[in-house]
Residue frames as a rotation matrix with the C-alpha (Angstrom) as fourth column:
UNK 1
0.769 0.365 0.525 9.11
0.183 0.660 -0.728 -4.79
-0.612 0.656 0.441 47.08
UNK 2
-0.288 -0.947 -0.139 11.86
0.086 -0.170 0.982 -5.24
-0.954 0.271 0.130 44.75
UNK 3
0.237 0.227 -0.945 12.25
-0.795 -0.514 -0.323 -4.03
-0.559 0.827 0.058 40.98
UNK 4
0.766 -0.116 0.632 11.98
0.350 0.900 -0.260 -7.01
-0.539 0.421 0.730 38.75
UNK 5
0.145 -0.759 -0.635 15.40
-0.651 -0.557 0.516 -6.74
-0.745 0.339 -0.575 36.27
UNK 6
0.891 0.368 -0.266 14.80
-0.402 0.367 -0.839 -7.64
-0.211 0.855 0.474 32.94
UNK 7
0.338 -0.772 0.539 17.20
0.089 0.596 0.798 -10.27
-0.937 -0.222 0.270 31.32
UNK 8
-0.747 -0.642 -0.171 19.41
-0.160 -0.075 0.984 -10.10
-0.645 0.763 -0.047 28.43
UNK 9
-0.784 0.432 0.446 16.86
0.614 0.646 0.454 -12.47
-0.092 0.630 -0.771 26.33
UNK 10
0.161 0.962 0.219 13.80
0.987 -0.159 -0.025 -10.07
0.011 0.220 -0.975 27.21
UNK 11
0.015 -0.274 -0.962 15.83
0.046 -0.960 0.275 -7.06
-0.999 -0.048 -0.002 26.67
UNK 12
-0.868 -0.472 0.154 16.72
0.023 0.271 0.962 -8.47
-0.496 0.839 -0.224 23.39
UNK 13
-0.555 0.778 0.295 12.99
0.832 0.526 0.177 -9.80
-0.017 0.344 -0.939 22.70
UNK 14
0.221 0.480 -0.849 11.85
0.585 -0.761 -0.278 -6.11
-0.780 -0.436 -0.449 23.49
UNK 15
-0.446 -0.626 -0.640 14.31
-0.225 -0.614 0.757 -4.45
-0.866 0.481 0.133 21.03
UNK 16
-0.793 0.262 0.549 12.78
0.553 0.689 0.470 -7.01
-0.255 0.676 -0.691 18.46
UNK 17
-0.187 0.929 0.319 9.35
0.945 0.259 -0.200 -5.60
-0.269 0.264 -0.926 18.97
UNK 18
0.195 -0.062 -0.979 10.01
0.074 -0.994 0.078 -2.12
-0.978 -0.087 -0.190 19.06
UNK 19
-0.797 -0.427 -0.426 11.57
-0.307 -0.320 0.896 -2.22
-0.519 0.846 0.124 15.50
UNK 20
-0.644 0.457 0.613 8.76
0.765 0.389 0.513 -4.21
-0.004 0.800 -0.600 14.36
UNK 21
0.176 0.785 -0.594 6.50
0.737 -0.505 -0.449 -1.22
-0.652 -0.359 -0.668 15.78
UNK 22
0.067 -0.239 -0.969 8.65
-0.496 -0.851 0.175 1.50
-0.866 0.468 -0.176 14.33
UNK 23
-0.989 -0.037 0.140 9.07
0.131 0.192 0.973 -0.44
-0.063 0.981 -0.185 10.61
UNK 24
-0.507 0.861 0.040 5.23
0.830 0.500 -0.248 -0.76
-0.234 -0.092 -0.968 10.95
UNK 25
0.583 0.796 -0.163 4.48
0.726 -0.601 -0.335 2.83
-0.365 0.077 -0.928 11.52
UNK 26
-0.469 -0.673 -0.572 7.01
-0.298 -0.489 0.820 3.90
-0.832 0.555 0.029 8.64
UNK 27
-0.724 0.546 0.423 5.00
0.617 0.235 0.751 1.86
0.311 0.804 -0.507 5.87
UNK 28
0.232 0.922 -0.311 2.12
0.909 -0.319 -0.269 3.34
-0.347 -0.220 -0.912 7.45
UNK 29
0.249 0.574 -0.780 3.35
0.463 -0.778 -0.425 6.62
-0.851 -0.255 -0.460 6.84
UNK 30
-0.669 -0.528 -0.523 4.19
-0.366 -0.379 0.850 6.29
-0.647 0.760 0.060 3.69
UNK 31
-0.597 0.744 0.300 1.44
0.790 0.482 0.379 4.63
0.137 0.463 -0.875 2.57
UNK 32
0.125 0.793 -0.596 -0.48
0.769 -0.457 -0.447 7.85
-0.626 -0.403 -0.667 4.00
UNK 33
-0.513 -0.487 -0.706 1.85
-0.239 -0.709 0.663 10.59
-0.824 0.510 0.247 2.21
UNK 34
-0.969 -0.144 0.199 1.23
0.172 0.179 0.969 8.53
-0.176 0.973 -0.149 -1.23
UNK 35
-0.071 0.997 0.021 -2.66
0.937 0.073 -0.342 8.21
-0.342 -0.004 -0.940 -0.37
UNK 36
0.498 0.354 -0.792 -2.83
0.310 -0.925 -0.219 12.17
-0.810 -0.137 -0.570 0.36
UNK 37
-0.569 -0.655 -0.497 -0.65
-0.184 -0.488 0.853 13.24
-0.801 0.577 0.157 -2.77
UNK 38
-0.903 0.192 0.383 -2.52
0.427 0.485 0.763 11.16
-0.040 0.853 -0.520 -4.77
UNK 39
0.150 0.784 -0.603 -5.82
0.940 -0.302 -0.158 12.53
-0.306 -0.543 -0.782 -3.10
UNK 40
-0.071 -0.062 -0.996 -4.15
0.083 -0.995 0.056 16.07
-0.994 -0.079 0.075 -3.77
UNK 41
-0.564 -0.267 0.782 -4.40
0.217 0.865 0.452 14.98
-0.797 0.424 -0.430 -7.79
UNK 42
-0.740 0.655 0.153 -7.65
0.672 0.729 0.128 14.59
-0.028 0.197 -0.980 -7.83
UNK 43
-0.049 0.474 -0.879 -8.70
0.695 -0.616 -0.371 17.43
-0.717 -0.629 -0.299 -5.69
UNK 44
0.138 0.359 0.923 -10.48
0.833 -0.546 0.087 20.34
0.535 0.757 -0.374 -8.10
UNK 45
0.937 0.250 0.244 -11.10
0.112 -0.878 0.466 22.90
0.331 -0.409 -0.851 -5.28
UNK 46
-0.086 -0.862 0.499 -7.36
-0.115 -0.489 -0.865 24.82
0.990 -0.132 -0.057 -4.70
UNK 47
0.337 0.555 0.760 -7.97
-0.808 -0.244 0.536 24.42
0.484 -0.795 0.366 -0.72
UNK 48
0.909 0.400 0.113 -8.61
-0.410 0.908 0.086 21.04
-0.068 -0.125 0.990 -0.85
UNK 49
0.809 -0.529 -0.254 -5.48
0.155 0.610 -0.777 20.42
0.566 0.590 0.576 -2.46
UNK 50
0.301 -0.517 0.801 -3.95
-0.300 -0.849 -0.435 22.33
0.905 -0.109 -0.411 -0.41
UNK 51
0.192 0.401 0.896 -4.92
-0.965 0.245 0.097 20.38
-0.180 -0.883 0.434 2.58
UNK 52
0.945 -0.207 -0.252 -3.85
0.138 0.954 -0.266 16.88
0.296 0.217 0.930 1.13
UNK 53
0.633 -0.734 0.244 -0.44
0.059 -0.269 -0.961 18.46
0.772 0.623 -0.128 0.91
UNK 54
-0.121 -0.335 0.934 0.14
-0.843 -0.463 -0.275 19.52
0.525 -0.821 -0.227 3.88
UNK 55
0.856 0.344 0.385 -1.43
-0.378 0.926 0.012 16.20
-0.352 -0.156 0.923 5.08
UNK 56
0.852 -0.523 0.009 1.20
0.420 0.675 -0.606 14.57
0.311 0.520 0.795 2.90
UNK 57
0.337 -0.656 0.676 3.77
-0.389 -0.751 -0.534 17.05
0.858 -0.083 -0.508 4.08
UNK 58
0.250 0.119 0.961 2.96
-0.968 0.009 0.251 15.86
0.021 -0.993 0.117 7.77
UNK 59
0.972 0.048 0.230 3.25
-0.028 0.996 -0.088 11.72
-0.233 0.079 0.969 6.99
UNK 60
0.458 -0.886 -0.070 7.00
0.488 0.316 -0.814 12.35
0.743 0.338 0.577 5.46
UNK 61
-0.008 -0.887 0.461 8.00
-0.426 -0.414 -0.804 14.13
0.905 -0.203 -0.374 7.81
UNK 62
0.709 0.614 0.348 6.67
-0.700 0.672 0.241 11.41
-0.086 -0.414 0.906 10.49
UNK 63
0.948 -0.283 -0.144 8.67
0.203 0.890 -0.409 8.92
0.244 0.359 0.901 8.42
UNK 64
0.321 -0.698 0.641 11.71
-0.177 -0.709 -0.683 11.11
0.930 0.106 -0.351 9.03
UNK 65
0.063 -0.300 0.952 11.52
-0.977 -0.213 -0.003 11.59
0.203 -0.930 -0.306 12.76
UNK 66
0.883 0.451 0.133 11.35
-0.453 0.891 -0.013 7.59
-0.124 -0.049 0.991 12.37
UNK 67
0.731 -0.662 -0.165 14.34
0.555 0.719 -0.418 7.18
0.396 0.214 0.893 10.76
UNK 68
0.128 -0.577 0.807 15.88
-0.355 -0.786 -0.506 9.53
0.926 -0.222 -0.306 13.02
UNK 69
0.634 0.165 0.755 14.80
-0.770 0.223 0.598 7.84
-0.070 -0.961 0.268 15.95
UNK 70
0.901 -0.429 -0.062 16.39
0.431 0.902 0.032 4.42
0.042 -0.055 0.998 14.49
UNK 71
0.063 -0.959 0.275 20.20
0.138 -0.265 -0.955 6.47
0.988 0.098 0.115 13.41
UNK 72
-0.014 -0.303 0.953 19.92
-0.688 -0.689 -0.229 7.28
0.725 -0.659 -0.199 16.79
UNK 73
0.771 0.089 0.631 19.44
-0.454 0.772 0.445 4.12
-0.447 -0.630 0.635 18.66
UNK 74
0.806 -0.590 -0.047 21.94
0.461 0.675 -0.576 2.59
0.372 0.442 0.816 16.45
UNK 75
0.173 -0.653 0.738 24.27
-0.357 -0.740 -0.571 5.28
0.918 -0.164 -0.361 17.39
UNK 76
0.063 -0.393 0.917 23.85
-0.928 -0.361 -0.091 4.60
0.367 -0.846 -0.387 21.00
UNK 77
0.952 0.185 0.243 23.98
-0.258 0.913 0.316 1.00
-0.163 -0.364 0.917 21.06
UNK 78
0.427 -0.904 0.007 27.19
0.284 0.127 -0.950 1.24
0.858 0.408 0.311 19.21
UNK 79
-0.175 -0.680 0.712 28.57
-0.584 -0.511 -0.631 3.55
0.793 -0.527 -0.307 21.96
UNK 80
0.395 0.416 0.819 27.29
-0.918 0.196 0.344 1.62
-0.017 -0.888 0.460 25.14
C-alpha cells in the first residue's frame, strides 16, 4: 500500500489550523493565569493563595512554551 503525500494546498490548510489551535490555547491560558491571580486576591487562607499562584505560575508559563513553539516554527520555515 502506498503512503498518501499530502499536497501543497493541504499542507498549507494544516499549518492554518494548527495556529488557530495554538492562538486558541494561548487566550486560554491567559485567561486561566488572570482567573487564578484574581482567585489568589480573594483567597483569605495563606495556602489557598498560595495554590492559585502557582496555578497562575503554571498557565504563563504554558503561554510561553507557546510562543516558543511559534519563534520556532517560524525559524524553521524561514530556513527550509
Amino acid at each position: 500500500m502506498s503512503e498518501a503525500v499530502p499536497t501543497q494546498e493541504g499542507k498549507v490548510r494544516w499549518l492554518k489550523v494548527a495556529q488557530q489551535w495554538r492562538e486558541l490555547a494561548e487566550a486560554a491560558d491567559q485567561r486561566g493565569r488572570a482567573e487564578c491571580e484574581q482567585l489568589s486576591e480573594l483567597a483569605t487562607d495563606p495556602s489557598t493563595k498560595a495554590i492559585y499562584l502557582r496555578m497562575a505560575d503554571c498557565y504563563r508559563r504554558m503561554a510561553d512554551n507557546h510562543q516558543f513553539v511559534d519563534e520556532t516554527d517560524g525559524f524553521l520555515d524561514k530556513s527550509a
